[in-house]
C-alpha positions as CSV (number, residue, x, y, z in Angstrom):
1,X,-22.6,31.4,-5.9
2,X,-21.0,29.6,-8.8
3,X,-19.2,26.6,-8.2
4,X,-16.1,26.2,-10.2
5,X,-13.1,23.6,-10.2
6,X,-9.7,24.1,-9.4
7,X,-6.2,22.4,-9.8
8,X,-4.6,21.3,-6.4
9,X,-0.8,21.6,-5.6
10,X,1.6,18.4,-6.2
11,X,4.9,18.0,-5.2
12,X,7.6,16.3,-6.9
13,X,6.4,13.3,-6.0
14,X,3.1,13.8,-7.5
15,X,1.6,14.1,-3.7
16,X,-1.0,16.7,-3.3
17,X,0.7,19.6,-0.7
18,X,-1.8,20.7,2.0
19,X,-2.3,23.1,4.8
20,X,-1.8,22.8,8.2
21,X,-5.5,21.9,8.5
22,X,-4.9,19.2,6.0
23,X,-6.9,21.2,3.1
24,X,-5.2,20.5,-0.1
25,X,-3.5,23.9,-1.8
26,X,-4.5,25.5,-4.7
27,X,-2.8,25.7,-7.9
28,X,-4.7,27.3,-10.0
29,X,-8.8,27.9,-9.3
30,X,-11.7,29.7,-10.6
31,X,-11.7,27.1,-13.2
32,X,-15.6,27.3,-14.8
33,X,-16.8,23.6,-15.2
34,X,-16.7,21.6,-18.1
35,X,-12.8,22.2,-19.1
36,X,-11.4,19.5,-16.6
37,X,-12.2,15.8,-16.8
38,X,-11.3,13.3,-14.8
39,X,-8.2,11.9,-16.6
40,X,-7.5,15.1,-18.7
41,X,-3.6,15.2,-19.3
42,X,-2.9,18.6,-21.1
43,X,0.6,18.8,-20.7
44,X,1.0,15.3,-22.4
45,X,-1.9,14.8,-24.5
46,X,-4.0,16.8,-27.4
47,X,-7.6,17.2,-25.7
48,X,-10.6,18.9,-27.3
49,X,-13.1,20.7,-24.7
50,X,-16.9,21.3,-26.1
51,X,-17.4,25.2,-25.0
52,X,-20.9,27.2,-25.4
53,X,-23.4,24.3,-24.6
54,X,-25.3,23.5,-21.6
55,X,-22.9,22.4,-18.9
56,X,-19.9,23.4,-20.9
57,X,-17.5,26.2,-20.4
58,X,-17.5,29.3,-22.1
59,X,-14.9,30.5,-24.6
60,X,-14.3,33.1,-22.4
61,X,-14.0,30.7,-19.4
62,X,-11.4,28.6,-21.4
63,X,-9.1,31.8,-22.0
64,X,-9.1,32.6,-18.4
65,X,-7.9,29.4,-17.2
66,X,-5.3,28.5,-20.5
67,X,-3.8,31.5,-19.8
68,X,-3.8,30.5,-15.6
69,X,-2.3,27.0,-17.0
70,X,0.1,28.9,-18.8
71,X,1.4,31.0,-16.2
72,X,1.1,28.9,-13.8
73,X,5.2,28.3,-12.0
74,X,5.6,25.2,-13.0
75,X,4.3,25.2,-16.6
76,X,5.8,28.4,-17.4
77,X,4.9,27.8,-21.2
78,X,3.1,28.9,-23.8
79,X,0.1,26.8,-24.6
80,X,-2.0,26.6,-28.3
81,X,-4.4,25.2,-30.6
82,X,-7.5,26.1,-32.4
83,X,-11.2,27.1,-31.9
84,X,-13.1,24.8,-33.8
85,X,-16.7,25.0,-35.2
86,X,-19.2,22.5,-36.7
87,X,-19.3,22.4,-40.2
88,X,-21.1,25.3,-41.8
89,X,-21.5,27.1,-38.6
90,X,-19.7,30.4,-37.0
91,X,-20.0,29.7,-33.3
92,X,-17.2,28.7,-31.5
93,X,-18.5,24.5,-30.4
94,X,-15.1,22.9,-29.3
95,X,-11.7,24.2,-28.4
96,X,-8.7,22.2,-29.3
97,X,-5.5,22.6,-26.6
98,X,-2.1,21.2,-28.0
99,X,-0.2,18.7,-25.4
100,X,2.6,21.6,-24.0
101,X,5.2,19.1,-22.7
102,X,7.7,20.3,-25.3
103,X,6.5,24.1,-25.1
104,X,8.9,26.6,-24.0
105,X,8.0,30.2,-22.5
106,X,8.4,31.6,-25.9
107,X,6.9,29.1,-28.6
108,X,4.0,27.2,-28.4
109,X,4.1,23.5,-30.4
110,X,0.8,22.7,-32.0
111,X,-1.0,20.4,-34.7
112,X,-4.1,20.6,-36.2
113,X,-3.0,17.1,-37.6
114,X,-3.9,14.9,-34.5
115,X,-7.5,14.9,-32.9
116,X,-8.3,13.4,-29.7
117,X,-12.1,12.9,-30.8
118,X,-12.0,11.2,-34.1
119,X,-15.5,11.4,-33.8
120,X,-14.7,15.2,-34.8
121,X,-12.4,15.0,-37.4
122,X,-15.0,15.8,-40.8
123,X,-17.2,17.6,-38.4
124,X,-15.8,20.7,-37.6
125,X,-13.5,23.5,-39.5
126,X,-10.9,25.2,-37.5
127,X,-11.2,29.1,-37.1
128,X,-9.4,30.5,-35.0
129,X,-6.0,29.8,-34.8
130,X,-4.7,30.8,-30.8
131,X,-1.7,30.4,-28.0
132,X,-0.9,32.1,-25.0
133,X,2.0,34.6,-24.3
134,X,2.9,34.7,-20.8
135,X,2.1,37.5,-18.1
136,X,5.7,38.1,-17.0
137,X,6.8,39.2,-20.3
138,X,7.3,42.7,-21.0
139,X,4.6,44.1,-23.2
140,X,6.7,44.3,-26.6
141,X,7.1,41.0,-26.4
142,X,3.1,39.4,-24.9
143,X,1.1,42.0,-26.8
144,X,2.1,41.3,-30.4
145,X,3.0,38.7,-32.5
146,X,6.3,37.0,-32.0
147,X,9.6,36.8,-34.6
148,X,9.9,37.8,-38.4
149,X,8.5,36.3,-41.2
150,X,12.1,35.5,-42.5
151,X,13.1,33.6,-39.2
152,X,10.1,32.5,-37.6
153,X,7.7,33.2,-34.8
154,X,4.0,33.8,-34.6
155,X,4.2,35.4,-38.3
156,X,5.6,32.9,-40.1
157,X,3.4,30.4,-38.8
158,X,0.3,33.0,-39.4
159,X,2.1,32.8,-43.1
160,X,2.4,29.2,-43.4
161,X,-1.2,28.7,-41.7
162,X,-3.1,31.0,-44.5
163,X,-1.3,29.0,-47.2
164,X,-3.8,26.4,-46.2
165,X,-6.5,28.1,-44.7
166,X,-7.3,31.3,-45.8
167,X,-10.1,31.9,-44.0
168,X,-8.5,31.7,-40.4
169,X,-8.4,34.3,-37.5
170,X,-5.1,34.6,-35.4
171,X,-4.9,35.0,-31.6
172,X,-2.8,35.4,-28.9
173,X,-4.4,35.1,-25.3
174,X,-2.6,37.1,-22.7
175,X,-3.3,39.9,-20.4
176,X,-4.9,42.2,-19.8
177,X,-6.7,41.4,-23.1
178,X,-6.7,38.9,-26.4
179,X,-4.8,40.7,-29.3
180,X,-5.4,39.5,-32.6
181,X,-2.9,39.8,-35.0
């Protein structure tokens, strides 16, 4: 059996809803180990989780539960950021996730610019540039990239992005699988 975390239910209030028995609901579960911390805020903060290492998540792992976040009901947002690696190396070591607060169910709002591990900043490269695109869209819109290059959307940004970083990948996380664009 693998134990895994979950995400309970809150109310407005910020009071965990339970059961009749008293069990607290879940929100969202299945959630491999090593992605939550104690004190982890995604919605308001800029975290980085360490993926592939002993104890630590899997890459795979993360995308299940961003895109769970994602679609959660009461997110209901797009969610991005960047899988990083350490310098001169391919593997995927640490996955940055962009606060979401001002997200909306069509755009995701994230900087490379601002680290929550300092510690990190001249020791890794960004590779991978990634957001989700929610489950409840219609497939034209979740399984490609979003908006013109003229007015804006995922391509312009892939435009922009490439200006400075020519070497990076682009993907979108969504179901039923990752399309890279």
């Amino acid at each position: 059996m693998t134990i895994t975390d979950w995400i309970v239910k809150t109310n407005s209030e910020g009071k965990v809803e339970t059961d009749r028995k008293g069990n607290a609901k879940t929100a969202i579960g299945g959630i491999e180990k090593g992605i939550l911390k104690d004190g982890i805020n995604l919605k308001r903060d800029n975290n980085i989780i360490d993926v592939g290492g002993k104890g630590q998540a899997s890459v795979k792992g993360f995308e299940d539960f961003i895109l769970k976040l994602s679609n959660y009901e009461s997110v209901d947002k797009e969610i991005g950021g960047y899988y990083l690696s350490n310098k001169g190396e391919d593997n995927i070591s640490h996955i940055y996730v962009g606060d979401y607060q001002n997200n909306t169910s069509g755009h995701a709002n994230y900087g490379l610019s601002v680290f929550s591990r300092p510690d990190l900043v001249i020791k890794v490269d960004a590779k991978v540039d990634y957001h989700t695109h929610l489950s409840r869209m219609d497939d034209i819109y979740r399984l490609g990239p979003s908006g013109e290059v003229s007015v804006g959307g995922d391509l312009k940004s892939k435009r922009l992005t490439l200006e400075l970083y020519p070497s990076m990948k682009f993907t979108i996380v969504t179901d039923p699988e990752n399309v890279n664009y």
